[in-house]
C-alpha positions as a Markdown table, in Angstrom:
| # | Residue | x | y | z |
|---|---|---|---|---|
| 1 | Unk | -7.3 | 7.5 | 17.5 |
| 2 | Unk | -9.8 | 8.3 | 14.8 |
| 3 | Unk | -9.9 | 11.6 | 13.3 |
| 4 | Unk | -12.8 | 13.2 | 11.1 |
| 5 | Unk | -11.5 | 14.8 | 8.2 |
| 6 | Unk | -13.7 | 16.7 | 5.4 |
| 7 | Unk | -12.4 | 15.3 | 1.6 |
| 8 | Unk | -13.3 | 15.9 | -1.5 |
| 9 | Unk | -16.6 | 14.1 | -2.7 |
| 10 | Unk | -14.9 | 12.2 | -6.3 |
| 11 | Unk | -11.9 | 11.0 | -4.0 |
| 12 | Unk | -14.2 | 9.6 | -1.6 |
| 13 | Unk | -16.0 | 7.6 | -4.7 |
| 14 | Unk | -12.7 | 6.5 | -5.6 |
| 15 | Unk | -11.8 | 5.7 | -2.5 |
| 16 | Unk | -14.7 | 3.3 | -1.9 |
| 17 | Unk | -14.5 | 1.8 | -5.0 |
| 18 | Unk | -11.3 | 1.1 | -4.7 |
| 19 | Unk | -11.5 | -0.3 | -0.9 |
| 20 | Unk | -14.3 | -2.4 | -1.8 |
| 21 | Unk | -11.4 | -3.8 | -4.8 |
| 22 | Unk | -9.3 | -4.7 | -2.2 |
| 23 | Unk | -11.6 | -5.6 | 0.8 |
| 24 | Unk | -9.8 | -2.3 | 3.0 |
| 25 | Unk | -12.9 | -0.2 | 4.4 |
| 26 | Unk | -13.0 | 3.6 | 2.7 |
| 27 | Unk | -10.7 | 5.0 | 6.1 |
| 28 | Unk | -8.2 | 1.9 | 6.0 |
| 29 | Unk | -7.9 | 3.0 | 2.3 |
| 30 | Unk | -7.5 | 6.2 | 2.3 |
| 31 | Unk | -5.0 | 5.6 | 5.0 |
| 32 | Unk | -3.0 | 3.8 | 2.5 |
| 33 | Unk | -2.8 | 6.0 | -0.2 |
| 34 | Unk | -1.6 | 8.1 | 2.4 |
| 35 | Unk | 1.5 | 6.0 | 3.7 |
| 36 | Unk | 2.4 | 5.0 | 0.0 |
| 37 | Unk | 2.5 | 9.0 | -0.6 |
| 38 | Unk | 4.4 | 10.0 | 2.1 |
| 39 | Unk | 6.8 | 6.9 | 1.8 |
| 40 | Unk | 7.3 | 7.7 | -1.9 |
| 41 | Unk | 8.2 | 11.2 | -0.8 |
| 42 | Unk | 10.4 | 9.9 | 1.6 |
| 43 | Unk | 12.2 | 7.7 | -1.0 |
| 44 | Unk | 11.8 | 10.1 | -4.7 |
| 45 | Unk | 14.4 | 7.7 | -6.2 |
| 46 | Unk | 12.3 | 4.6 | -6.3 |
| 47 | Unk | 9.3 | 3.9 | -8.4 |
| 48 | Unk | 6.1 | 4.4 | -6.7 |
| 49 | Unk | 4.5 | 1.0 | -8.0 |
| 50 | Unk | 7.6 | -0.6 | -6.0 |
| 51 | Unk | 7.0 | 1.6 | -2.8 |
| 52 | Unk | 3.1 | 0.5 | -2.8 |
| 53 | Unk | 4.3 | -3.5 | -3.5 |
| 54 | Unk | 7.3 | -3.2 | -0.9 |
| 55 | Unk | 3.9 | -1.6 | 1.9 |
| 56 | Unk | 2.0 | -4.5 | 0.6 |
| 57 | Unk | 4.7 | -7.2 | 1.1 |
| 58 | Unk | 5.4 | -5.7 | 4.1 |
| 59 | Unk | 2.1 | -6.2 | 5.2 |
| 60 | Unk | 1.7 | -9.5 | 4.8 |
| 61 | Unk | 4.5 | -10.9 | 6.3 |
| 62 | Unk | 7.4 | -13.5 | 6.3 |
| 63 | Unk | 4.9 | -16.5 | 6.2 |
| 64 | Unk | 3.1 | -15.3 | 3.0 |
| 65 | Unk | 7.1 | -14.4 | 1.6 |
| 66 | Unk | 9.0 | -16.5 | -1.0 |
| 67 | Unk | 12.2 | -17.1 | 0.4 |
| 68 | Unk | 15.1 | -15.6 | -1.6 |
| 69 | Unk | 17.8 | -18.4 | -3.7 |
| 70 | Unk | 20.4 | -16.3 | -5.4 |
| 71 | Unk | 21.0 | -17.6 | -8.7 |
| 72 | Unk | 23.8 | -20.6 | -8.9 |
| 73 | Unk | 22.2 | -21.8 | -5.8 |
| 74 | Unk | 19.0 | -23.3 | -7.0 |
| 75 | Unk | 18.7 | -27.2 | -7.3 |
């Protein structure tokens, strides 16, 4: 369920820019800023580049995923 929530005027300008970047509406990207913040908070040891890669991987799938070949095992 949708909630409406008063923000900022610049970080709603940089939150449409940057949804219209990456095709996410202005709510869908501001809803990811949030889950990378509050995972990074969850996780303080990793970098927060990985943390927003790992949510983007994650999102995408196993069909989009290159599988892993440990190294000696590669043809």
């Amino acid at each position: 369920m949708g909630m409406p929530v008063r923000i900022n005027d610049d970080l709603y300008e940089q939150a449409r820019a940057q949804a219209q970047a990456e095709r996410r509406t202005i709510a869908g990207q501001i809803e990811f800023w949030a889950v990378v913040g509050r995972t990074a908070l969850d996780n303080p040891d990793l970098p927060i580049d990985f943390v927003r890669d790992l949510l983007v991987a994650r999102a995408e799938g196993p069909t989009l995923a290159t599988p892993f070949v440990p190294e000696g095992k590669r043809d």
